[in-house]
TORKENU-981321 format. One record per residue (C-alpha): residue number from 1; residue in three letters; x, y, z. Coordinates in steps of 0.02 Angstrom, whole numbers, padded with zeros to 5 digits, m for minus. Example, Ala and Ser with C-alpha at 12.3 -4.5 7.8 and 13.67 -1.06 7.14 Angstrom:
REM residues 2
1/ALA/00615/m00225/00390;
2/SER/00684/m00053/00357;
This chain:
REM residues 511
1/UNK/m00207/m00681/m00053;
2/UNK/m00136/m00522/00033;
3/UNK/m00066/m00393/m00061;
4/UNK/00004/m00238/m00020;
5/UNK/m00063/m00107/m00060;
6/UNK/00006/00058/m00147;
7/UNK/m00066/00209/m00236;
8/UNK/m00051/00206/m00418;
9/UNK/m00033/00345/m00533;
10/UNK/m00054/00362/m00749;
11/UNK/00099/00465/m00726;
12/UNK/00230/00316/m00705;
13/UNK/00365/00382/m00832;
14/UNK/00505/00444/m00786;
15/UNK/00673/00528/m00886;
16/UNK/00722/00327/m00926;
17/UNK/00760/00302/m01105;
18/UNK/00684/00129/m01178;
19/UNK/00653/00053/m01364;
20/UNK/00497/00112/m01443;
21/UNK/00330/00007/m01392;
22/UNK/00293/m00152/m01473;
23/UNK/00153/m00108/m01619;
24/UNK/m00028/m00158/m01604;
25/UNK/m00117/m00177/m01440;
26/UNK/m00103/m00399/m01445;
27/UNK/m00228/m00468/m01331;
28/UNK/m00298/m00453/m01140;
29/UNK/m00191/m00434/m01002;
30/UNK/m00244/m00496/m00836;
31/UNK/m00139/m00397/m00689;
32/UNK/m00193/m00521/m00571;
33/UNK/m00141/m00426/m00408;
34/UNK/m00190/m00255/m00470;
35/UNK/m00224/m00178/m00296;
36/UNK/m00054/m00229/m00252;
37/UNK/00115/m00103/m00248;
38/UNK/00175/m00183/m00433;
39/UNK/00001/m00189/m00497;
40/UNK/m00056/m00029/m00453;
41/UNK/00068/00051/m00570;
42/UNK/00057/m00078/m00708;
43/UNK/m00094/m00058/m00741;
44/UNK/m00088/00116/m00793;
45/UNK/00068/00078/m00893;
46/UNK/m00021/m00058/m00994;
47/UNK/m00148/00063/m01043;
48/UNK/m00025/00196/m01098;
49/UNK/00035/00064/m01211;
50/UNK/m00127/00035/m01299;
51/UNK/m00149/m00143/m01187;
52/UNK/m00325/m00202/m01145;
53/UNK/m00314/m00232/m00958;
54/UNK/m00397/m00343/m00863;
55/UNK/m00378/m00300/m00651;
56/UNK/m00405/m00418/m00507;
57/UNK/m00385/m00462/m00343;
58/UNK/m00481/m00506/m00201;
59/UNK/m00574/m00344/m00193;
60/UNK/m00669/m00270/m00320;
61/UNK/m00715/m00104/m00205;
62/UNK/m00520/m00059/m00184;
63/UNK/m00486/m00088/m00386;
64/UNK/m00648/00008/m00395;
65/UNK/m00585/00147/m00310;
66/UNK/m00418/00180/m00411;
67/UNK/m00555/00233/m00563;
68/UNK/m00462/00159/m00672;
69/UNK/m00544/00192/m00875;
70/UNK/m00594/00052/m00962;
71/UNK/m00527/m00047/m00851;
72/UNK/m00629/m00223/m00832;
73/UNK/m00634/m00273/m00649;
74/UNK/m00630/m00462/m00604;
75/UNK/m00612/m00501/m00420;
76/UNK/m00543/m00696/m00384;
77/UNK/m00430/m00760/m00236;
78/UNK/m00302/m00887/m00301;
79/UNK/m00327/m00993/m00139;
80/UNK/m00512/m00999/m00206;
81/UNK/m00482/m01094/m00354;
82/UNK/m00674/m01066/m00409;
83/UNK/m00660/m00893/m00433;
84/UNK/m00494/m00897/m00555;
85/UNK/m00598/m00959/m00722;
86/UNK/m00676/m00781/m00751;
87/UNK/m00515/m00691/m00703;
88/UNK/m00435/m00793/m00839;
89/UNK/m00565/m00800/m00975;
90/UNK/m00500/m00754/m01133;
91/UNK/m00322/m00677/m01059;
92/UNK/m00166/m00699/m01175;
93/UNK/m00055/m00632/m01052;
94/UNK/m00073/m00659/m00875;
95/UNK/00020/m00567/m00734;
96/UNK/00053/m00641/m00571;
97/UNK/00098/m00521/m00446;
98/UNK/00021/m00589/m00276;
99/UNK/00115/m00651/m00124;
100/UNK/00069/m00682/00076;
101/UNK/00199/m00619/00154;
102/UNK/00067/m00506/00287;
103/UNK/m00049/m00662/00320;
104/UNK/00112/m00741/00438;
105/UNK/00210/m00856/00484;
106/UNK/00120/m00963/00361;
107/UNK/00138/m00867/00218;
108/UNK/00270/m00990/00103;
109/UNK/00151/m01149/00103;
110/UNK/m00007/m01002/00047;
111/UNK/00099/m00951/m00085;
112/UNK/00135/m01138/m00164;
113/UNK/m00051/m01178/m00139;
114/UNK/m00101/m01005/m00239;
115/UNK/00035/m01030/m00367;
116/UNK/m00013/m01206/m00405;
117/UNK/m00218/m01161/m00421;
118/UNK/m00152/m01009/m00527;
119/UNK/m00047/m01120/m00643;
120/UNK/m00198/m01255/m00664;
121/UNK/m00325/m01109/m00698;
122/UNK/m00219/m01037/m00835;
123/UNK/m00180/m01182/m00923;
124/UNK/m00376/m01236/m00931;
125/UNK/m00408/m01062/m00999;
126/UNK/m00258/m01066/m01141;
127/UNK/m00174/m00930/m01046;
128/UNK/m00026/m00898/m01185;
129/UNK/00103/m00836/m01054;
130/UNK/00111/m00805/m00871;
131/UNK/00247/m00644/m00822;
132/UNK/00288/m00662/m00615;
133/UNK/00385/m00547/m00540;
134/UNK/00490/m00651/m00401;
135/UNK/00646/m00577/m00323;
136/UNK/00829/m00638/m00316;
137/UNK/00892/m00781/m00245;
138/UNK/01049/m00797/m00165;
139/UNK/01137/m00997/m00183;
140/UNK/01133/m01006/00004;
141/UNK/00960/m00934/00042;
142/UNK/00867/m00996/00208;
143/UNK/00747/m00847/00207;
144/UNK/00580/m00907/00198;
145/UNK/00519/m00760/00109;
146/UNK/00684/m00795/m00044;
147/UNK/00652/m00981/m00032;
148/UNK/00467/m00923/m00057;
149/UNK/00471/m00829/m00211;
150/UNK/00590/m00943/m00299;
151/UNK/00481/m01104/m00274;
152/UNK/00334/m00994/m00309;
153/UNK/00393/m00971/m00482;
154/UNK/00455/m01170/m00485;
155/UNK/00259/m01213/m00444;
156/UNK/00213/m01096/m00575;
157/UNK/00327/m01170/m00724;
158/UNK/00246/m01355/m00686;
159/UNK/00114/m01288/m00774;
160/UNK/00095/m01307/m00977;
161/UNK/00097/m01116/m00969;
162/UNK/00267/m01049/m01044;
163/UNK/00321/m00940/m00879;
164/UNK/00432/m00762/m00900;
165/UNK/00513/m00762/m00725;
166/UNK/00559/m00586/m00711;
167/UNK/00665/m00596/m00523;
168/UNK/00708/m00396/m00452;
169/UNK/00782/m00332/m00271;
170/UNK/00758/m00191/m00197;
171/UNK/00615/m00098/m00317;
172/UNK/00652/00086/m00297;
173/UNK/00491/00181/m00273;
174/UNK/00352/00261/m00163;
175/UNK/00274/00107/m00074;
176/UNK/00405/m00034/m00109;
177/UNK/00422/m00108/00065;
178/UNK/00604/m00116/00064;
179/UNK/00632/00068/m00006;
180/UNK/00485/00127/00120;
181/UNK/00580/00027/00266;
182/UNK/00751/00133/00231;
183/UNK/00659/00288/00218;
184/UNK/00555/00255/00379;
185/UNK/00729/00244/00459;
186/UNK/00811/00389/00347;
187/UNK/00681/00500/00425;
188/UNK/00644/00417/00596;
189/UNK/00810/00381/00664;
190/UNK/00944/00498/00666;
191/UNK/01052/00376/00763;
192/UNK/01037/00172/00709;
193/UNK/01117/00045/00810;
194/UNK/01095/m00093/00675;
195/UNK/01157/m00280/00649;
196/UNK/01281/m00297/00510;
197/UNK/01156/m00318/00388;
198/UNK/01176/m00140/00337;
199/UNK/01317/m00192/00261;
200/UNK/01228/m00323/00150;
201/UNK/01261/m00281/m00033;
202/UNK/01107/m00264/m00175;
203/UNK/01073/m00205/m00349;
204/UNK/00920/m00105/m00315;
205/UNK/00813/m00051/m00492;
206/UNK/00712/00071/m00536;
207/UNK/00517/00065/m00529;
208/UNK/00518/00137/m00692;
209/UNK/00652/00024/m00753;
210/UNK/00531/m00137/m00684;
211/UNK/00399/m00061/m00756;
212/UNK/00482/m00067/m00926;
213/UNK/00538/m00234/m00920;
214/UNK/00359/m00316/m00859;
215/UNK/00284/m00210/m00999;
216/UNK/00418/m00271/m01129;
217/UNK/00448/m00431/m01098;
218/UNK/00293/m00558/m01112;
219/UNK/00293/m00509/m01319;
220/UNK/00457/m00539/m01333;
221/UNK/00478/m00724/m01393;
222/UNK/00628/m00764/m01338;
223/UNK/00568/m00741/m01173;
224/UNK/00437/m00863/m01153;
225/UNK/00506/m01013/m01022;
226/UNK/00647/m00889/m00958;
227/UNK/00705/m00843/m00784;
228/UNK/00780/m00670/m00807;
229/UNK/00872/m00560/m00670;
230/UNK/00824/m00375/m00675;
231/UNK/00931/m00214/m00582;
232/UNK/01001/m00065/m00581;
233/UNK/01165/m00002/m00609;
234/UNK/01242/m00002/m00462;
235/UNK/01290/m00131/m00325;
236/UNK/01236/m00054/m00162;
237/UNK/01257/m00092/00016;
238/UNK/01113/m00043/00133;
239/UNK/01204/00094/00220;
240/UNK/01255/00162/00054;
241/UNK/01059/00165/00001;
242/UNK/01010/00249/00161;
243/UNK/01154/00403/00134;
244/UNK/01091/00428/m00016;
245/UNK/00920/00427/00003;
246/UNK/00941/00565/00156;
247/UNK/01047/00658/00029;
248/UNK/00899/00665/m00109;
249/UNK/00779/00706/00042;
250/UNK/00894/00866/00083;
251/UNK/00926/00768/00264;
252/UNK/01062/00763/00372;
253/UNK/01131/00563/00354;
254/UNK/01107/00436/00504;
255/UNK/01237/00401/00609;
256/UNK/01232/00194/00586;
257/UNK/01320/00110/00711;
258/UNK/01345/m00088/00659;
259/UNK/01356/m00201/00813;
260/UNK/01362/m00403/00791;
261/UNK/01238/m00437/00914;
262/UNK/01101/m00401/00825;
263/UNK/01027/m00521/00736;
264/UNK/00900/m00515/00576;
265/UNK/00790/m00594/00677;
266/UNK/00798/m00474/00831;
267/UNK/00764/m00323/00695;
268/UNK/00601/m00375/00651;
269/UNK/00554/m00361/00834;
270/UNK/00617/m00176/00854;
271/UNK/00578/m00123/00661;
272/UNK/00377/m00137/00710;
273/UNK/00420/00001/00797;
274/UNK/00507/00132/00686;
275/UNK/00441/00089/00537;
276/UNK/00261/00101/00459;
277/UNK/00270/m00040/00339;
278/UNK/00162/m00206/00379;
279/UNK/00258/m00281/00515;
280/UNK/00251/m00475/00437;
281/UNK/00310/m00403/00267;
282/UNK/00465/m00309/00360;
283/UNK/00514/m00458/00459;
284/UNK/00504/m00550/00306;
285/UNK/00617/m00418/00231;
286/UNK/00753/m00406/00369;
287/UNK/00748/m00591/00388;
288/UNK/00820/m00600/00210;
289/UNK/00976/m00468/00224;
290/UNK/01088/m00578/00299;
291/UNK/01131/m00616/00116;
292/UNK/01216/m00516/m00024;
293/UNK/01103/m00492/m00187;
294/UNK/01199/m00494/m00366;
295/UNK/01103/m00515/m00524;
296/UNK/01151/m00554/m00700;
297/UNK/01030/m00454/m00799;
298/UNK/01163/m00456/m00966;
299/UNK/01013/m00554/m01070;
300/UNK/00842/m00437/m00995;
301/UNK/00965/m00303/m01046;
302/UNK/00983/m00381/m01213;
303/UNK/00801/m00421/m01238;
304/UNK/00740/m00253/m01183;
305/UNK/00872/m00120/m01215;
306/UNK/00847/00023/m01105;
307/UNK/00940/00174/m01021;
308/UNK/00951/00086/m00810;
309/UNK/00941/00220/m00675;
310/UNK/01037/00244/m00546;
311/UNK/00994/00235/m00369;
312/UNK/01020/00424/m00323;
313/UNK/00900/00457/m00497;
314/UNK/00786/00312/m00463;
315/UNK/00748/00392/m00275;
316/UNK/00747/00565/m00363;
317/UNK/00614/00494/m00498;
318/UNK/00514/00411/m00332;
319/UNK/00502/00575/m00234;
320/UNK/00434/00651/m00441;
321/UNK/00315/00525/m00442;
322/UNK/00251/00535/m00283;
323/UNK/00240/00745/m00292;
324/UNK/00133/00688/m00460;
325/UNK/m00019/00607/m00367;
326/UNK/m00183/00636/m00389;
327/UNK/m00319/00702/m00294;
328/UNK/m00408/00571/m00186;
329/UNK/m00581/00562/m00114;
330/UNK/m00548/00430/00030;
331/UNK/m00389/00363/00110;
332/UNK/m00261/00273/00010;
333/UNK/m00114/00191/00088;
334/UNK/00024/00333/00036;
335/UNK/m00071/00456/m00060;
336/UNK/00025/00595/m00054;
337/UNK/m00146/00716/m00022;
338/UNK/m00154/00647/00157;
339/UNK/00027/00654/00183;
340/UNK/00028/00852/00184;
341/UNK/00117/00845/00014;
342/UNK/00276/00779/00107;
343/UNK/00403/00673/00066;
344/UNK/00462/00658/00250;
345/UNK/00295/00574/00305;
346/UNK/00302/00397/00302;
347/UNK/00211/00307/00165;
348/UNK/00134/00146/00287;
349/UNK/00001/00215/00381;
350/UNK/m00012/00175/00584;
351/UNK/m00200/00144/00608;
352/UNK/m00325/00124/00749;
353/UNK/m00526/00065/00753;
354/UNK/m00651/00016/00835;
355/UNK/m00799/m00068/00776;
356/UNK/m00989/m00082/00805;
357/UNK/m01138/m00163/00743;
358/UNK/m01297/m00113/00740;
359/UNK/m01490/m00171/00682;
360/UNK/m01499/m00013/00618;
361/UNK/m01508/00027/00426;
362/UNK/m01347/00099/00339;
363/UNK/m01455/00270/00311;
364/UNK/m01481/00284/00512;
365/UNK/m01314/00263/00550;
366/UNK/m01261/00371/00413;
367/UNK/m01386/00537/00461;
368/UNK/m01274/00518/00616;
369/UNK/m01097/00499/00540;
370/UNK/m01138/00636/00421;
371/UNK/m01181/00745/00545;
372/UNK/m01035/00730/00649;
373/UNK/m00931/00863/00729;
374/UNK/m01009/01054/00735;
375/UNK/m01142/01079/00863;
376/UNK/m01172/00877/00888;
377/UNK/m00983/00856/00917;
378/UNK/m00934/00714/00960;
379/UNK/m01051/00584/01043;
380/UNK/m00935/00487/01139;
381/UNK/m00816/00582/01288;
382/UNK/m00832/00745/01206;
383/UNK/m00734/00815/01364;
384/UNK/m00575/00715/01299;
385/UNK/m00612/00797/01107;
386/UNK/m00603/00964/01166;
387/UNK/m00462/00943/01280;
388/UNK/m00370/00898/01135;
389/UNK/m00438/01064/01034;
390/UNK/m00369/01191/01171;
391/UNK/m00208/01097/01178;
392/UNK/m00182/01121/00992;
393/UNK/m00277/01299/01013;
394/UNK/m00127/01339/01152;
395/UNK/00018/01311/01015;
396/UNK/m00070/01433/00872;
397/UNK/m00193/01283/00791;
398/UNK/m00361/01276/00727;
399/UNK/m00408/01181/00866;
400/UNK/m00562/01306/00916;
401/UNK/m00616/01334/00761;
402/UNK/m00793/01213/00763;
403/UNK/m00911/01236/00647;
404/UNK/m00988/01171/00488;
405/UNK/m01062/01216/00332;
406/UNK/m01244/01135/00352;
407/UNK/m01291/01023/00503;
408/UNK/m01313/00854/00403;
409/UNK/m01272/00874/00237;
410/UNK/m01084/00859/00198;
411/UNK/m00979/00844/00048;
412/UNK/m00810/00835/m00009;
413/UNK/m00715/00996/00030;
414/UNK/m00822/01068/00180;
415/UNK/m00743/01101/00347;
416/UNK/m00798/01020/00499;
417/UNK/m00732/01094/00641;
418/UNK/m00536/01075/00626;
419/UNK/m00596/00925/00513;
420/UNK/m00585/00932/00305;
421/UNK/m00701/00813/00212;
422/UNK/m00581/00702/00092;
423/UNK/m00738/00622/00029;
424/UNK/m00931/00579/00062;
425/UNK/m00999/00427/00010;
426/UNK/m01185/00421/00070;
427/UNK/m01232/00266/00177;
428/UNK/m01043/00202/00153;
429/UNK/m00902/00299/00189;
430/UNK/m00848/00469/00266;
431/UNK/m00650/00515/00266;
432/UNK/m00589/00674/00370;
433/UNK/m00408/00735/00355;
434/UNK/m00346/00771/00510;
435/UNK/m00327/00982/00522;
436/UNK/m00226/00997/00704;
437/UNK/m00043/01036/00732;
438/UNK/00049/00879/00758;
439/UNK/00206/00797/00684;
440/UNK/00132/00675/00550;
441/UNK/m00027/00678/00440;
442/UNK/m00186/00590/00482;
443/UNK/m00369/00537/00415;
444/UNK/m00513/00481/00526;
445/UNK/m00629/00372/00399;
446/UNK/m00798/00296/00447;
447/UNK/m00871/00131/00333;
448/UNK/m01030/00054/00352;
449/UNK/m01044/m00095/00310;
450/UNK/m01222/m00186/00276;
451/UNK/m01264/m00335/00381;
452/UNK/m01346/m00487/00286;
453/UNK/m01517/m00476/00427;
454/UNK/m01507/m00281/00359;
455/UNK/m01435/m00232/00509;
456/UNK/m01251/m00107/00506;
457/UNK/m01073/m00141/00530;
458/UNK/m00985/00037/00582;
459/UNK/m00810/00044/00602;
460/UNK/m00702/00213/00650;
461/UNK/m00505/00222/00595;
462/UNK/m00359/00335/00624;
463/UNK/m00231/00330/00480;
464/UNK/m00082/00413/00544;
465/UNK/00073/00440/00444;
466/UNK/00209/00484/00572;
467/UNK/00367/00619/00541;
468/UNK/00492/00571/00613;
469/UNK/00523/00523/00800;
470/UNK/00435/00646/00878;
471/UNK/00252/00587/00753;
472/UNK/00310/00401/00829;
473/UNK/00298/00467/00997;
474/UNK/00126/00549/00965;
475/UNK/00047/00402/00908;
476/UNK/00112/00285/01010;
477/UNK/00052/00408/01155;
478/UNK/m00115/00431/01096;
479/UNK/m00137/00246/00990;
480/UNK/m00232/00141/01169;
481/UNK/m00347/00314/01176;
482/UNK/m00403/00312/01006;
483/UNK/m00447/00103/01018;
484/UNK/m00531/00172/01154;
485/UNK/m00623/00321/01113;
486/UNK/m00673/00239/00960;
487/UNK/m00747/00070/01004;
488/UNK/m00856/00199/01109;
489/UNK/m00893/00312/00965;
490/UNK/m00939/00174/00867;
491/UNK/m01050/00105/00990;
492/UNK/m01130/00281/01027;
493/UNK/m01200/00302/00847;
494/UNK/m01251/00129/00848;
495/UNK/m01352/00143/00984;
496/UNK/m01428/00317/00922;
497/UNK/m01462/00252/00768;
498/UNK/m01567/00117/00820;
499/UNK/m01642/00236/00956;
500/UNK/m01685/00365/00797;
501/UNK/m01740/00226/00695;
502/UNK/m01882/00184/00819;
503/UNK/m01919/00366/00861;
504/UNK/m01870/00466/00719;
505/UNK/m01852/00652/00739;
506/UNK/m01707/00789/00742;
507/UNK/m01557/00721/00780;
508/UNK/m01501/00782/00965;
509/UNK/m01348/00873/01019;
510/UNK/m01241/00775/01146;
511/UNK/m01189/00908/01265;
């Protein structure tokens, strides 16, 4: 399944008010999608409340890398129905918070197929609930990312599993796709010609207030076989949202202009463009505003008592909880560390590689990738490199200032020319935040990959959160250079590291 992916934090509470936790810990939680935006801060939130936890998804190196304690680590693929059985060992509660909105056009029949191996797996385990998080439905939904998440949650409640459908909007914090879409155009665009979507109405909730509920809710047993409707509040329309969000961000609001002529559909195309979220999971988004969202959320409120935010505090509690983050040791999609601390940077990442393989070992290409920048520079059109150093030297950078604390050895902290070393994982990964003036944040990250005839996979990216228009513009500028520059990078230190593998000795400077 694809997830999103979002970084998660222990620090998830905010100033909401809620009943005191149920006593006792009860039994294993499985956050099945816990690299995901949802899971990534449920997890956490479980083990504040004395939950064992339980984390998978297809990965086990990116739920690895949130370093999560005592946190037990099960990766499985719902659309691999032979992996689910040790996900779902022993689990009393299971979440389900994976959907396929990025994999395409095809993503509604994925999701049916992965609900329907979910609901089997469960059931032969003696799973004693299953908790999804689906969205609201409209009656006269045609979307097929609505239609999706309802029958999702119809496929699962076939099962003999008792299902707690817990349906929510707009989700209100850093990395929701439809809060990260408004702010992408908050920030981005300071004039929108937009269809009359922006007029759509929604009850948008809280993170924290989600957070609550999803935590709450599978002990209560009143809930078990329930659909519930979850929101804030407050009844929004989308150009309401966006006013206030530039409000909370101390920016001047868009001037929205709402023509007829264009379509949901014909957003999707242009959105790619301004905005740094996925680009399936935005068209999936935009293709569903045509509608207006209401929810009845009288009986969550009932079951779960607590104090709902509203939108203005909800964004206000995002922007907290984002300042909050942690330090980081490799890119993360919207770590706050590689967005220069700012709030203005957009969350989604634009990103460029190239890739090359290699017989090579992982330690020969990595003497090479270590050793990057300084006196070796570059080793691949070092003339283009320092170009790009006097241009940032001309406007008052650090673009000049090369250098490095010891010619192969690096670790996390050291400067590397304009370079600073996020993190250094021998033989596997290298991430550099980006050091030059320029209107966005970025990280240049290196994996290796081993080969199954022991050979290397190397693969160079640029992660560039964008600031507005003008960080657009750069990287759309610069975006067929760096495909460029780095297939040849890659290729460069392949082909020295098989060269130094053969003939070892001191690795050579390439001017």
């Amino acid at each position: 399944m694809v997830e999103a992916t979002a970084v998660s934090t222990s620090k998830a509470r905010t100033h909401a008010q809620t009943e005191p936790a149920p006593e006792g810990t009860g039994g294993l939680c499985l956050v099945f999608g816990a690299s995901g935006y949802i899971g990534g801060h449920l997890v956490p939130r479980l083990l504040a409340e004395g939950r064992r936890v339980r984390a998978s998804s297809r990965s086990r190196e990116a739920l690895e890398a949130r370093g999560w304690p005592a946190v037990e680590i099960v990766p499985a693929d719902a659309l691999a129905p032979e992996t689910l059985p040790a996900a779902l060992q022993d689990v009393e509660v299971a979440y389900y918070l994976v959907h396929s909105m990025a994999a395409g056009r095809d993503f509604g029949r994925l999701d049916l197929e992965a609900a329907a191996n979910f609901a089997d797996a469960a059931a032969e385990a003696g799973v004693r609930r299953i908790v999804y998080l689906g969205g609201l439905v409209p009656d006269d939904a045609v979307s097929e990312h609505i239609v999706s998440r309802r029958d999702t949650g119809e496929v699962l409640r076939r099962g003999s599993v008792p299902v707690t459908e817990i349906r929510a909007g707009i989700i209100v914090g850093p990395g929701s796709a439809a809060f990260e879409v408004m702010r992408d155009l908050v920030y981005h665009l300071p004039v929108m010609v937009t269809p009359r979507w922006v007029r759509a109405k929604s009850p948008p909730i809280a993170l924290e207030n989600l957070l609550v509920y999803l935590v709450r809710l599978p002990w209560v047993d009143e809930a078990a076989s329930l659909s519930l409707d979850t929101a804030g509040p407050e009844t929004l329309t989308y150009t309401e949202m966006m006013f206030i969000l530039a409000d909370a961000a101390g920016k001047r609001r868009p001037w929205i202009i709402p023509v007829p002529v264009l379509t949901p559909g014909l957003s999707a195309h242009w959105l790619r463009f301004i905005t740094s979220v996925p680009t399936n999971v935005a068209r999936a988004l935009i293709e569903g505003l045509r509608h207006d969202f209401y929810a009845d959320d009288a009986e969550a409120r009932r079951l779960v008592p607590q104090r709902l935010l509203g939108f203005r505090e909800a964004v206000d509690a995002a922007f907290a909880l984002e300042r909050s983050g942690e330090p980081i040791t490799r890119w993360t999609e919207g770590a706050f560390a590689v967005r220069n601390q700012r709030i203005d940077y957009a969350y989604y990442a634009k990103r460029a590689s190239g890739t090359s393989e290699t017989r090579a070992d992982p330690a020969a290409v990595w003497r090479l990738v270590s050793a990057i920048g300084g006196d070796n520079r570059y080793y691949y059109l070092d003339t283009l490199w320092s170009i790009r150093e006097w241009m940032d030297w001309a406007v008052g950078g650090p673009g000049l200032k090369r250098g490095r604390r010891h010619p192969q050895e690096v670790r996390t902290g050291d400067r590397i020319d304009h370079w600073k070393v996020l993190g250094a994982e021998p033989e596997k990964r290298l991430s550099l935040a980006f050091g030059m003036r320029a209107p966005g944040a970025g990280v240049m990250e290196f994996d290796l990959t081993p080969l199954a005839d022991g050979g290397t996979r190397l693969t160079a990216t640029a992660y560039w959160h964008p600031a507005g228009v003008w960080g657009l513009l750069y990287w759309y500028s610069l975006e067929p250079i760096h495909r460029f520059v780095f297939k040849g990078l890659t290729r460069e230190i392949c082909r020295r590291a098989e060269r130094d593998q053969r003939r070892p000795h001191p690795i050579e400077s390439s001017t």
